[in-house]
VEXDREN-2710 file (C-alpha; in Angstrom, 1 decimal):
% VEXDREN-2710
k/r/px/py/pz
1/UNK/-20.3/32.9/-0.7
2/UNK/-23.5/32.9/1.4
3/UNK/-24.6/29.9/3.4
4/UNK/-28.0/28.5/1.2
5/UNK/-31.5/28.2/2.9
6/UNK/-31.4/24.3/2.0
7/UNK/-28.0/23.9/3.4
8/UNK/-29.2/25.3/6.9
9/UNK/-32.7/24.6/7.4
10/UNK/-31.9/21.4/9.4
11/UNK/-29.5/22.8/11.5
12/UNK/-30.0/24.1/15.3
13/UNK/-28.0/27.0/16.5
14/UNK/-27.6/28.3/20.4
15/UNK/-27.0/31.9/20.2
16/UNK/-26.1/33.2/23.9
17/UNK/-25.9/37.1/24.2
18/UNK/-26.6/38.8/27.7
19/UNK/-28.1/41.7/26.2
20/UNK/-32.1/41.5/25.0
21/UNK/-31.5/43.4/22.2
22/UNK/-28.2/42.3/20.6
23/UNK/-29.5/38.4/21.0
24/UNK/-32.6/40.3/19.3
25/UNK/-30.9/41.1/16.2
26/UNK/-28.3/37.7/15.8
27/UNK/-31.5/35.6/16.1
28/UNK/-33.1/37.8/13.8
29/UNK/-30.0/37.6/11.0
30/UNK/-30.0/33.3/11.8
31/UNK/-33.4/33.2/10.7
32/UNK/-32.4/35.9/7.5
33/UNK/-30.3/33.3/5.9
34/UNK/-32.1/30.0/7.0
35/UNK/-31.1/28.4/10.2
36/UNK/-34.3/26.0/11.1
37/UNK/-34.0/25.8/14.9
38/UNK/-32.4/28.7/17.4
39/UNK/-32.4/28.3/21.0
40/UNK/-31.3/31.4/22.8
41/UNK/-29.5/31.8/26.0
42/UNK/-28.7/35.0/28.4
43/UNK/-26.2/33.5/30.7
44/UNK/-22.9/31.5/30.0
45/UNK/-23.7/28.8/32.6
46/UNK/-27.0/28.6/30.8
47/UNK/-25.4/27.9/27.8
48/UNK/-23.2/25.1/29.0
49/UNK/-26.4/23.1/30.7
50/UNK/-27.8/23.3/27.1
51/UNK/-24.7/22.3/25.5
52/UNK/-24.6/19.8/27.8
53/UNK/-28.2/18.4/27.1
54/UNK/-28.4/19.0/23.6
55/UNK/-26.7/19.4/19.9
56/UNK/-26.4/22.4/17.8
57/UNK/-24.6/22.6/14.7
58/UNK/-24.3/26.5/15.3
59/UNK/-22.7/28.9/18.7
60/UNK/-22.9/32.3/18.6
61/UNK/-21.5/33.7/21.8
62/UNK/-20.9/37.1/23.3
63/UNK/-17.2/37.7/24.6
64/UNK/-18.2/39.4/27.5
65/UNK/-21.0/39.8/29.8
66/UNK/-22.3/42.1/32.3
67/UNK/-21.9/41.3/36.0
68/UNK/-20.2/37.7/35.3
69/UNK/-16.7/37.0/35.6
70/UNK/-16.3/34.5/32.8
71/UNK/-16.3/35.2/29.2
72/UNK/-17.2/33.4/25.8
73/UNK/-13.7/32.5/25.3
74/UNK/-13.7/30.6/29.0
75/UNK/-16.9/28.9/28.1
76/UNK/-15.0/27.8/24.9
77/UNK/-12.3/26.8/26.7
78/UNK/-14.3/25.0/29.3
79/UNK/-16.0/23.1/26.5
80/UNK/-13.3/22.1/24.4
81/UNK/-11.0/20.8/28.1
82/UNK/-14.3/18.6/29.2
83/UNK/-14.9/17.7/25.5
84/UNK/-18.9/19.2/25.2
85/UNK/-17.9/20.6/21.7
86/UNK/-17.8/18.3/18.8
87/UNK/-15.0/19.1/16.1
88/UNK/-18.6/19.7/13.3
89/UNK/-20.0/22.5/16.0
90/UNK/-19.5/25.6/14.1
91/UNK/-18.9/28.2/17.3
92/UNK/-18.5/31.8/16.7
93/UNK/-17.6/34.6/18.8
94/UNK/-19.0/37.9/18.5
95/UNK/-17.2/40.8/20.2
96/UNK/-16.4/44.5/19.8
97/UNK/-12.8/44.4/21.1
98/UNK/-10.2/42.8/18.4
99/UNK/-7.2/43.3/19.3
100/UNK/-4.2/41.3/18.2
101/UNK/-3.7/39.2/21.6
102/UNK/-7.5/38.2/21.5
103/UNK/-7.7/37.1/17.8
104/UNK/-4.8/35.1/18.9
105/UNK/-6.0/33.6/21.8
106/UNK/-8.9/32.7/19.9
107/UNK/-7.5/31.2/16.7
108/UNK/-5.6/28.8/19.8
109/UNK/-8.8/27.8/21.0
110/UNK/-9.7/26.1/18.1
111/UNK/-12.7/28.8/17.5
112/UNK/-14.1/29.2/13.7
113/UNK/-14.7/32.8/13.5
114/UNK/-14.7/35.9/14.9
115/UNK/-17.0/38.6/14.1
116/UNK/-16.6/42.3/15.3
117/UNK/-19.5/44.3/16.2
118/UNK/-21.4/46.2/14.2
119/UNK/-21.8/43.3/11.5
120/UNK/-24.4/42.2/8.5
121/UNK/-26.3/39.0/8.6
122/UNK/-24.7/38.2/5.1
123/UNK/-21.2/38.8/7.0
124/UNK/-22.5/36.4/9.7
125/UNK/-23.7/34.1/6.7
126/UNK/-20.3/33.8/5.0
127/UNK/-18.5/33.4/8.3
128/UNK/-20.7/30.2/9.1
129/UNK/-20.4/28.8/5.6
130/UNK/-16.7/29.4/5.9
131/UNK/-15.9/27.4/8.8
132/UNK/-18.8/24.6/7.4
133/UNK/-16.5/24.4/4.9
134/UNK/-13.1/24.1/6.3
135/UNK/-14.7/21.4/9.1
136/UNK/-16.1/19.5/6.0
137/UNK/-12.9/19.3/4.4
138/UNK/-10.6/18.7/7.1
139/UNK/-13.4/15.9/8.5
140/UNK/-11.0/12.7/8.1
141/UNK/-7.7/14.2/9.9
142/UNK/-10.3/15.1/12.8
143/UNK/-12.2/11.9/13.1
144/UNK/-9.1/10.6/13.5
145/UNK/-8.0/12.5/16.4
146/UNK/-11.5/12.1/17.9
147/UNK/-10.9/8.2/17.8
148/UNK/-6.9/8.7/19.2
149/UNK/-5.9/7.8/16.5
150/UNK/-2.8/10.8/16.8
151/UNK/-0.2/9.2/14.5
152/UNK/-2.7/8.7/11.3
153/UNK/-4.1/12.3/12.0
154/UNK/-0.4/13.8/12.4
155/UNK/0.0/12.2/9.1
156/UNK/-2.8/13.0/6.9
157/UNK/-2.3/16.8/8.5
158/UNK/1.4/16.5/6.7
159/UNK/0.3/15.2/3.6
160/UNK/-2.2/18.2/3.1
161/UNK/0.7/20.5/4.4
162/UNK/3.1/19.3/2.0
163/UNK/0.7/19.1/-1.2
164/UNK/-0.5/22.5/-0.2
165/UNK/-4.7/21.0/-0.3
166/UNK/-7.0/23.3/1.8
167/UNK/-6.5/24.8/4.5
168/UNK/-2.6/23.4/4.6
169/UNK/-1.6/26.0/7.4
170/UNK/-4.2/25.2/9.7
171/UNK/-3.6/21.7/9.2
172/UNK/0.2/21.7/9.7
173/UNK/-0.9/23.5/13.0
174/UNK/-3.1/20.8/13.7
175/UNK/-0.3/18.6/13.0
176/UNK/2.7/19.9/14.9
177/UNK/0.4/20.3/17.8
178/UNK/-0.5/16.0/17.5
179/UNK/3.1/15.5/17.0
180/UNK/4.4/17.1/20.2
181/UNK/1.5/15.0/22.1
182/UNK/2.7/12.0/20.6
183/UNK/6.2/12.4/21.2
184/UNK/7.3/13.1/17.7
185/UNK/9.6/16.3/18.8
186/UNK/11.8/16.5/15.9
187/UNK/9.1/15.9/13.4
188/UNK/6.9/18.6/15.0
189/UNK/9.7/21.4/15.2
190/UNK/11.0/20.5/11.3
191/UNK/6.9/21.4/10.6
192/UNK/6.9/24.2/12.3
193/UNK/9.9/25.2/10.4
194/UNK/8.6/25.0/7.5
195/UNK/4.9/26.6/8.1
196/UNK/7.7/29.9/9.3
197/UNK/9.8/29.6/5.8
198/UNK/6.3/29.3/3.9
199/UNK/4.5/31.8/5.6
200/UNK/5.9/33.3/8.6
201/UNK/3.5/33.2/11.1
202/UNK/3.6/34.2/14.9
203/UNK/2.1/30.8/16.4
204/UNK/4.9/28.7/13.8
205/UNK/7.7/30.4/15.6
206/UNK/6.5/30.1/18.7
207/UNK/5.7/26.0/18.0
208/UNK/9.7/25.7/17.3
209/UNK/10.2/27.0/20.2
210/UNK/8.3/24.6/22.2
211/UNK/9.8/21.8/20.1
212/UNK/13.1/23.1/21.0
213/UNK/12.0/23.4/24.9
214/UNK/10.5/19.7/24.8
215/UNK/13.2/18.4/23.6
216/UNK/15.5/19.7/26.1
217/UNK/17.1/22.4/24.4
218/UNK/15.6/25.6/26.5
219/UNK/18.2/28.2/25.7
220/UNK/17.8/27.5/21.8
221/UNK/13.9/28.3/22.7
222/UNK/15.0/30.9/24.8
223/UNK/16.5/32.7/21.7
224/UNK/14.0/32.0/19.4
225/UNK/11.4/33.6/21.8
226/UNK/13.3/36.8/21.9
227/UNK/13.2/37.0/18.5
228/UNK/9.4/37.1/18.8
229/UNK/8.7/38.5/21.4
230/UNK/10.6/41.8/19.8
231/UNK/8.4/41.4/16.8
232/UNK/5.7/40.3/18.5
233/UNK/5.2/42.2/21.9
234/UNK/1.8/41.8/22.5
235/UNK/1.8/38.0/21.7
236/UNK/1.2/36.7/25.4
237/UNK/1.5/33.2/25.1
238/UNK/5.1/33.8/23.6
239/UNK/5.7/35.3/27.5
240/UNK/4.3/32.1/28.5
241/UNK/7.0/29.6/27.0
242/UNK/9.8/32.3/27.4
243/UNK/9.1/32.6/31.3
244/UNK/9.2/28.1/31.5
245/UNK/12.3/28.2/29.0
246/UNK/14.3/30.8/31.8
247/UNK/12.7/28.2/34.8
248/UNK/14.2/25.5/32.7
249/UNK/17.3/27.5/33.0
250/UNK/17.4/28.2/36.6
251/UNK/16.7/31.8/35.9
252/UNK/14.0/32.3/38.2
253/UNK/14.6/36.3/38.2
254/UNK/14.1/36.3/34.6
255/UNK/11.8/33.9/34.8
256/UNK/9.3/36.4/37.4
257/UNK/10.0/39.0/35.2
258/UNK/8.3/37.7/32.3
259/UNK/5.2/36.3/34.2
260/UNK/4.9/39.9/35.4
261/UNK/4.9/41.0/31.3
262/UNK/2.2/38.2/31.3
263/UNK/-0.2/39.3/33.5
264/UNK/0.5/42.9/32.6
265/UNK/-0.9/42.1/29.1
266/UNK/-3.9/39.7/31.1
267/UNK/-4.5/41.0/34.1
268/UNK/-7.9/39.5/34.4
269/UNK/-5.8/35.9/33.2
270/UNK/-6.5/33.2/36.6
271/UNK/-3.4/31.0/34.6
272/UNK/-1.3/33.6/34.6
273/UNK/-1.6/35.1/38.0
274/UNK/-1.1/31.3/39.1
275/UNK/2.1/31.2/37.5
276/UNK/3.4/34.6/38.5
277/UNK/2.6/34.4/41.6
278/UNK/3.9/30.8/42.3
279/UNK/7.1/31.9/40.4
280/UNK/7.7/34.9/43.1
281/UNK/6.7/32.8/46.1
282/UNK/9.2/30.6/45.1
283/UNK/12.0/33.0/43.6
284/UNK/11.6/34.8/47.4
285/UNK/9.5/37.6/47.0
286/UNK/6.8/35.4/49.1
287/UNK/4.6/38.4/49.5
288/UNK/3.9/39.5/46.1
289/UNK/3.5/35.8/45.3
290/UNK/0.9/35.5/47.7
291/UNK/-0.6/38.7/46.9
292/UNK/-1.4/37.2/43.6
293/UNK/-2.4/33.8/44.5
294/UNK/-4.7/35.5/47.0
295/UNK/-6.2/37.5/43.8
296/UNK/-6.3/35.1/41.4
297/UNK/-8.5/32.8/43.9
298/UNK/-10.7/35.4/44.3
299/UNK/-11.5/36.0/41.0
300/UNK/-11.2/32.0/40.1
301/UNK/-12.0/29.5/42.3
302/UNK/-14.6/28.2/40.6
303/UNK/-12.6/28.4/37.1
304/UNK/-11.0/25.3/35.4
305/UNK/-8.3/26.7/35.1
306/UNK/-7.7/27.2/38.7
307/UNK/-4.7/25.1/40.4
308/UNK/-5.7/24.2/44.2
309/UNK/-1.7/24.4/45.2
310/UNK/-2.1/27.8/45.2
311/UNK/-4.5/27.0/48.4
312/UNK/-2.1/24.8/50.0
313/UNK/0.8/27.7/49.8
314/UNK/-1.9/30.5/51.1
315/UNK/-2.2/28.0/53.9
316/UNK/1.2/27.5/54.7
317/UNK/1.3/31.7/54.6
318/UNK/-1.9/31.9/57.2
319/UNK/0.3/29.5/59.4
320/UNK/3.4/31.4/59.3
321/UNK/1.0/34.5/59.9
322/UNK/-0.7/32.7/63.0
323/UNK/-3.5/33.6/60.7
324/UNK/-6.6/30.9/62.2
325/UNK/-9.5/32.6/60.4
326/UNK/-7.7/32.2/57.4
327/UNK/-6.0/28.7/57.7
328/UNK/-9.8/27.3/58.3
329/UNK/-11.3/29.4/55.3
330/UNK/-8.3/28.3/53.2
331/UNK/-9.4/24.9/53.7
332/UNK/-13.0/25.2/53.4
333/UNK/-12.0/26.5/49.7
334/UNK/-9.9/23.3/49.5
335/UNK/-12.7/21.0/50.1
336/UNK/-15.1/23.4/47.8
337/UNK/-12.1/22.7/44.9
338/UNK/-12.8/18.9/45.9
339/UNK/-16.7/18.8/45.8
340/UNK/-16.4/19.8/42.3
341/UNK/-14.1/16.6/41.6
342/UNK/-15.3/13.9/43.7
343/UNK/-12.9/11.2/43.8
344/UNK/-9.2/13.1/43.1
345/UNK/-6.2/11.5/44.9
346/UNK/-4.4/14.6/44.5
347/UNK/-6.7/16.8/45.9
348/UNK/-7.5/15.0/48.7
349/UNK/-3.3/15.0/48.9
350/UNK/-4.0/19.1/49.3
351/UNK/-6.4/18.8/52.0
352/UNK/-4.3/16.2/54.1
353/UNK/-1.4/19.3/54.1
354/UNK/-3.5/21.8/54.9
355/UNK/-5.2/19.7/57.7
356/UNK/-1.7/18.7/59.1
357/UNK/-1.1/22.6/59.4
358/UNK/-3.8/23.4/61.1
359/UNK/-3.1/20.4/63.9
360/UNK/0.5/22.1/64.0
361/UNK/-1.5/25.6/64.6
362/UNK/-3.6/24.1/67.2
363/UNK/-0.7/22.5/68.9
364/UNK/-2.2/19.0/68.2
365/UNK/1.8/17.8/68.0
366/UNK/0.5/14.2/68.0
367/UNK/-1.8/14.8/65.1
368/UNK/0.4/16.7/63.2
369/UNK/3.3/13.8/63.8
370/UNK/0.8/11.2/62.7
371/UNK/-0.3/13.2/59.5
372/UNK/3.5/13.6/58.7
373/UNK/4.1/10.0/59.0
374/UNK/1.2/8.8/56.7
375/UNK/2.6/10.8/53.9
376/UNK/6.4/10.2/54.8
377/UNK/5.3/6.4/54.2
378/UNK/4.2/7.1/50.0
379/UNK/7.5/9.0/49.2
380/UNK/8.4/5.5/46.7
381/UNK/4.8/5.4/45.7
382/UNK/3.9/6.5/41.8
383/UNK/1.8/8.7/42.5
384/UNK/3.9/10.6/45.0
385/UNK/5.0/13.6/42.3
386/UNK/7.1/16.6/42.4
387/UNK/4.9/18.6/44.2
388/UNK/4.1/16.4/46.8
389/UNK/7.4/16.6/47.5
390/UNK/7.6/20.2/47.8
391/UNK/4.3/20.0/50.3
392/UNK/6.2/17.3/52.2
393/UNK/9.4/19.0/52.4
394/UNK/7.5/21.9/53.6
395/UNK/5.7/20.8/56.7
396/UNK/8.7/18.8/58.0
397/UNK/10.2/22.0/57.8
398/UNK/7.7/24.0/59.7
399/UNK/7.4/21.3/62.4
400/UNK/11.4/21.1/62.3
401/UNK/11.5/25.1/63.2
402/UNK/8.9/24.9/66.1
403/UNK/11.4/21.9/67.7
404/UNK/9.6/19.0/66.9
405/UNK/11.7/16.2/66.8
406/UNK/11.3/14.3/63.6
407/UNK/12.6/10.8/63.6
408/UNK/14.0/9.6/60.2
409/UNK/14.0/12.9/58.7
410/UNK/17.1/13.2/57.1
411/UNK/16.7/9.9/55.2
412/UNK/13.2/11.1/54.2
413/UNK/14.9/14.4/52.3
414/UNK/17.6/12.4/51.4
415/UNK/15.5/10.3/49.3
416/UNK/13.0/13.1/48.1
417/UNK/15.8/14.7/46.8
418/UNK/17.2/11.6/45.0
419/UNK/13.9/11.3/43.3
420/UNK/13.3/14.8/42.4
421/UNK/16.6/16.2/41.7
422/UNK/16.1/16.1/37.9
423/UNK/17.7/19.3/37.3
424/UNK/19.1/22.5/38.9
425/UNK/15.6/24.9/38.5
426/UNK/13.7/21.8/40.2
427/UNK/16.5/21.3/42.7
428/UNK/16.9/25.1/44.2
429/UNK/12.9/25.3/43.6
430/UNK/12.7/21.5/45.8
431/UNK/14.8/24.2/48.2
432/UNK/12.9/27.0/48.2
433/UNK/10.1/24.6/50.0
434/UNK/12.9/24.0/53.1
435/UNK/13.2/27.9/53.3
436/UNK/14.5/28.2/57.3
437/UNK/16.1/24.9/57.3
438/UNK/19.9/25.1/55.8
439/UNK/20.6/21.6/57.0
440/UNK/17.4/20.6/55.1
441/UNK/18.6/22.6/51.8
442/UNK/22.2/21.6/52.3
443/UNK/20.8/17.7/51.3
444/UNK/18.7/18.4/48.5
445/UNK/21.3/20.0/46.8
446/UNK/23.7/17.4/47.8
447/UNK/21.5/15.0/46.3
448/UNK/21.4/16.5/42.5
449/UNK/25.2/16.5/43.1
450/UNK/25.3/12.8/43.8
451/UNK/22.3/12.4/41.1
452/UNK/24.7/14.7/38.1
453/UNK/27.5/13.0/39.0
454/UNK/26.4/9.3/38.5
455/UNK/25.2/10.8/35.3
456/UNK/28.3/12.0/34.2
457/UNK/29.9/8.4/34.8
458/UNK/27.5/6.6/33.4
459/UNK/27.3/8.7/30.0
460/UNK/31.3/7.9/30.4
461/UNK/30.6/4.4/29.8
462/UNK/28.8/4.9/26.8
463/UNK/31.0/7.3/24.8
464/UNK/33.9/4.6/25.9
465/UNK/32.1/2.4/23.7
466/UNK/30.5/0.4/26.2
467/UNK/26.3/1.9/26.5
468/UNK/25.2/-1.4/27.4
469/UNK/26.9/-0.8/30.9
470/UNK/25.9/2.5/31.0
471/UNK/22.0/1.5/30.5
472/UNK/22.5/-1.0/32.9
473/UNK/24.3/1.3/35.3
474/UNK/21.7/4.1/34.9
475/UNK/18.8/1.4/35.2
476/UNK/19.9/-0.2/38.6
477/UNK/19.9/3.6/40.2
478/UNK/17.1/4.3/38.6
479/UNK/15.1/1.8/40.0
480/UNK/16.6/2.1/43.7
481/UNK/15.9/6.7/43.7
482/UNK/13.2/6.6/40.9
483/UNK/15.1/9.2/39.5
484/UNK/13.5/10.6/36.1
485/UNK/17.1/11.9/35.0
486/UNK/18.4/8.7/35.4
487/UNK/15.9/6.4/33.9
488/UNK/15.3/8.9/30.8
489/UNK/19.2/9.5/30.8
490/UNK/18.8/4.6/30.1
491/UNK/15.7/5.3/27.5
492/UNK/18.1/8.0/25.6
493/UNK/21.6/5.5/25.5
494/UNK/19.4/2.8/24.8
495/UNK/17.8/4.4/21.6
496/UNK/20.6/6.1/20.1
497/UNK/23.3/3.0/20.4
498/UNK/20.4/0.1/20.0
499/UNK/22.2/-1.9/17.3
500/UNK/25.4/-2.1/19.6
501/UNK/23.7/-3.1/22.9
502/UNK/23.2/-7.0/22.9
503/UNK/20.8/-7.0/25.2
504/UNK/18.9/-4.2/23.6
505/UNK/15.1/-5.5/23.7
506/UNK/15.3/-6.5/27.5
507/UNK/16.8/-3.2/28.7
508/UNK/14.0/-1.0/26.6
509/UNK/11.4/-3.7/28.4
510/UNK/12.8/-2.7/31.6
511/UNK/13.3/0.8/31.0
512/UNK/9.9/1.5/29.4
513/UNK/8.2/-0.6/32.9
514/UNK/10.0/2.4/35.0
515/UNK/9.3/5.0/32.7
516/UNK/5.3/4.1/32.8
517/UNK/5.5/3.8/36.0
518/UNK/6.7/6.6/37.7
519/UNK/5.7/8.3/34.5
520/UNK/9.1/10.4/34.3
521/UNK/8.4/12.4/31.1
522/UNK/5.8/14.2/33.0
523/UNK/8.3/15.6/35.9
524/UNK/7.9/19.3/35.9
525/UNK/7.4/21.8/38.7
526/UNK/3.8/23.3/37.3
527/UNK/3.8/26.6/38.3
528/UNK/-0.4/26.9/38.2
529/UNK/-0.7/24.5/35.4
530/UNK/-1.1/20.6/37.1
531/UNK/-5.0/21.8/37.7
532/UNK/-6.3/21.3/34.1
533/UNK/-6.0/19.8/30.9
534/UNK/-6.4/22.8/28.3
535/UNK/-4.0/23.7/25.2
536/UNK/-0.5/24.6/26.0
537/UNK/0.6/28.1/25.4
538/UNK/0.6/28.7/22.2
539/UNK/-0.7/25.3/21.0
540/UNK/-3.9/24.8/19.7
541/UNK/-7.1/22.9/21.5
542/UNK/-7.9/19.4/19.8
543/UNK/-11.1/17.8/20.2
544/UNK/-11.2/14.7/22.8
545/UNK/-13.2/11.9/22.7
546/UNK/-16.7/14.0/22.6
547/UNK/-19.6/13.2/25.3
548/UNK/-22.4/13.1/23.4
549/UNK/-25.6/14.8/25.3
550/UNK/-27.6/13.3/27.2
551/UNK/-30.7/15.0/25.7
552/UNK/-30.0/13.6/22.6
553/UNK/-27.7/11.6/20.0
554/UNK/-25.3/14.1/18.4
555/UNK/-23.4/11.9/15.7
556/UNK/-26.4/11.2/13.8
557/UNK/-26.7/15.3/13.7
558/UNK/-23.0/15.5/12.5
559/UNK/-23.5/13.0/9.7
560/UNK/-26.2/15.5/8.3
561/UNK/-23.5/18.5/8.3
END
């Protein structure tokens, strides 16, 4: 089937190639089988100032390009996280390498088609019409999730899934994927299921896996990935969940040696070098974690998918180093993040660390003490999150070793711990940060002790017959530690036993206030991952709500696809 000259001669396509000759010949295929309008482009960030300006129906993109260090698939990436792409943009790569772990990583990203070099225009031509196709018929489940409407898209992707319409597999993916952002855990694992039995597929396992890791159920995952991964070797992302699932666990050695397998297989990955090397500065080798923090911001700064903790623990490194030159580069690179994003609380968070260490370099004890205070004084606020915590915990250590005396500070830990103690992996990793202070460590584990066994007691309650205590219980410490365990422990009783708790609707009112509040289904650790918005691993990038251009209207371009 071969795209029609009437079918294409109103579209526009942006075809962006580095090489003269090679943009020559797509250009020349485009206009073989009837595009009306092609711009080209020889640079990636080229490309996105013309996405960003105007609309085309049509991307052709080069994977890779001489003497830049993004690709095609980062631009892609970029696009889809800062929603620049409508859903109806047809965007095709064109590479020579196709390995299995890059037709993965593509199919992930939500990209139409992949065409290997050397090619035909008619190959070209059917790959377009293809993907026209498949957007065209999948255009209601996708207008929904461009209007957030998650819960009718989720649905409609499960009709088509279970009357086997068009395209059912992608759209189960599609739909698992909406279900795990929407909370729907069991639904989304019992689809992936069933994508496996149809049609066992690499990305089906590995959704049931994350369904079994979201729901709280990481050695299940943990299993399931090893069955994968042994079928699967070279399937990175799979390495990705695996190496959270053993965090989850507490098994950070396990856990660093499967980010290593993940940056073996993507060396060139910023994400992943995050994540290793945060994992090994945390699980004690400190100086091959900061080896690969140090190269992953050298070769990503400037990328999206580039966490700015990883500045803030290079800077506590150049401190312990006496390192000057590098504490004040360290934070120029912190206020270069924070140029890019005008206006971010957390980042300007990061920079109040690292300026705090530098006073504590310069011996400006005052300054330093002062800086300590200020963020001492949010430790209750909701915004003060997990890694604040570890930042905090941090430079009261470092002042605490140079014999600074610290007024208050044991309460201070005390009640980070009380609030961040969720589990053991955050605990020993909320530890790691106190690294030189036992006394410190010593009280944030004594805090998840005091945390578990409240827990315990109050979970006693319920299977006595009595959960309306037990939410109550579980509430009232909730509310005085902020406590994510504790308040998701009151949101669990309260949903399971609702018809035998009388006072049911007041206790979800109350509990629901904390949980949005203090947003405690989002406490994790984030290992490189807090920086961005992009697909999970192995989940699949959904359109947002699109920016239209400002060069022009897209939607009334969309509505002539």
């Amino acid at each position: 089937m071969s795209a029609t000259v009437s079918d294409l001669l109103s579209t526009r396509a942006l075809v962006v190639d580095g090489n003269p000759r090679s943009r020559s010949i797509l250009v020349s295929q485009l206009k073989e089988f009837g595009v009306g309008t092609i711009v080209q482009c020889p640079k990636l960030a080229d490309a996105r100032q013309k996405l960003e300006m105007a609309s085309f129906d049509i991307v052709i993109c080069e994977q890779y390009f001489e003497r830049e260090d993004t690709t095609g698939q980062e631009l892609l990436d970029d696009l889809r996280r800062n929603n620049l792409l409508p859903f109806f943009t047809v965007f095709v790569m064109v590479t020579s390498e196709a390995t299995y772990a890059k037709v993965a990583e593509a199919a992930e990203s939500a990209l139409d088609a992949y065409v290997l070099k050397p090619h035909t225009a008619h190959t070209l031509s059917v790959r377009i019409q293809q993907a026209r196709e498949r957007k065209e018929s999948l255009r209601a489940i996708f207008s929904s999730i461009e209007c957030e409407q998650y819960a009718e898209a989720a649905a409609l992707c499960q009709q088509r899934f279970t009357e086997r319409g068009d395209y059912w597999l992608y759209a189960a993916r599609i739909g698992a994927e909406l279900m795990l952002r929407i909370g729907q855990l069991t639904e989304a694992q019992q689809l992936y299921e069933a994508v496996v039995e149809a049609n066992t597929l690499p990305w089906a396992k590995l959704g049931v896996a994350r369904a079994q890791l979201e729901q709280g159920y990481p050695a299940r995952a943990t299993t399931t990935l090893q069955n994968l991964i042994e079928t699967e070797p070279g399937y990175t992302d799979a390495y990705d969940v695996m190496g959270r699932a053993q965090f989850e666990l507490g098994n950070f050695e396990s856990a660093l040696a499967t980010f290593k397998m993940s940056t073996k297989l993507t060396p060139g990955s910023v994400n992943r070098l995050l994540k290793h090397g945060m994992m090994a500065y945390y699980a004690g080798d400190r100086a091959e974690g900061l080896e690969l923090l140090d190269r992953a911001t050298r070769i990503g700064l400037d990328s999206k998918l580039f966490d700015a903790q990883a500045l803030v623990l290079l800077a506590f490194a150049r401190l312990d180093n006496n390192d000057q030159r590098g504490l004040m580069r360290t934070i120029e690179q912190l206020h270069h993040v924070a140029g890019k994003k005008p206006g971010s609380a957390r980042l300007q968070r990061l920079i109040d660390v690292a300026n705090c260490l530098l006073a504590i370099h310069e011996y400006q004890t005052a300054r330093a003490l002062d800086d300590l205070r200020r963020l001492t004084k949010t430790i209750l606020e909701p915004s003060f999150d997990f890694e604040s915590a570890s930042n905090l915990l941090a430079l009261m250590t470092r002042l605490a070793m140079r014999s600074i005396q610290l007024y208050e500070v044991d309460a201070a830990v005390d009640t980070m711990g009380q609030r961040f103690c969720t589990s053991r992996a955050l605990t020993e990793l909320l530890a790691c940060a106190a690294t030189g202070r036992p006394d410190f460590i010593n009280r944030i584990r004594a805090a998840h002790t005091e945390i578990l066994k409240f827990t315990e007691q109050a979970m006693t309650l319920s299977l006595k017959g009595d959960p309306q205590r037990a939410v109550e219980a579980l509430l009232e410490h909730g509310a005085t530690t902020l406590n994510a365990k504790l308040i998701e422990s009151a949101h669990l009783v309260l949903h399971r036993y609702a018809s035998r708790i009388p006072d049911e609707a007041a206790l979800k009112v109350r509990a629901q206030g904390l949980r949005e509040t203090y947003r405690t289904t989002e406490i994790h650790a984030g290992l490189g991952e807090q920086s961005h918005t992009g697909r999970a691993a192995g989940g699949v990038s959904l359109p947002g709500a699109y920016k239209a251009p400002s060069g022009e209207g897209l939607l009334a371009k969309v509505n002539e696809i």
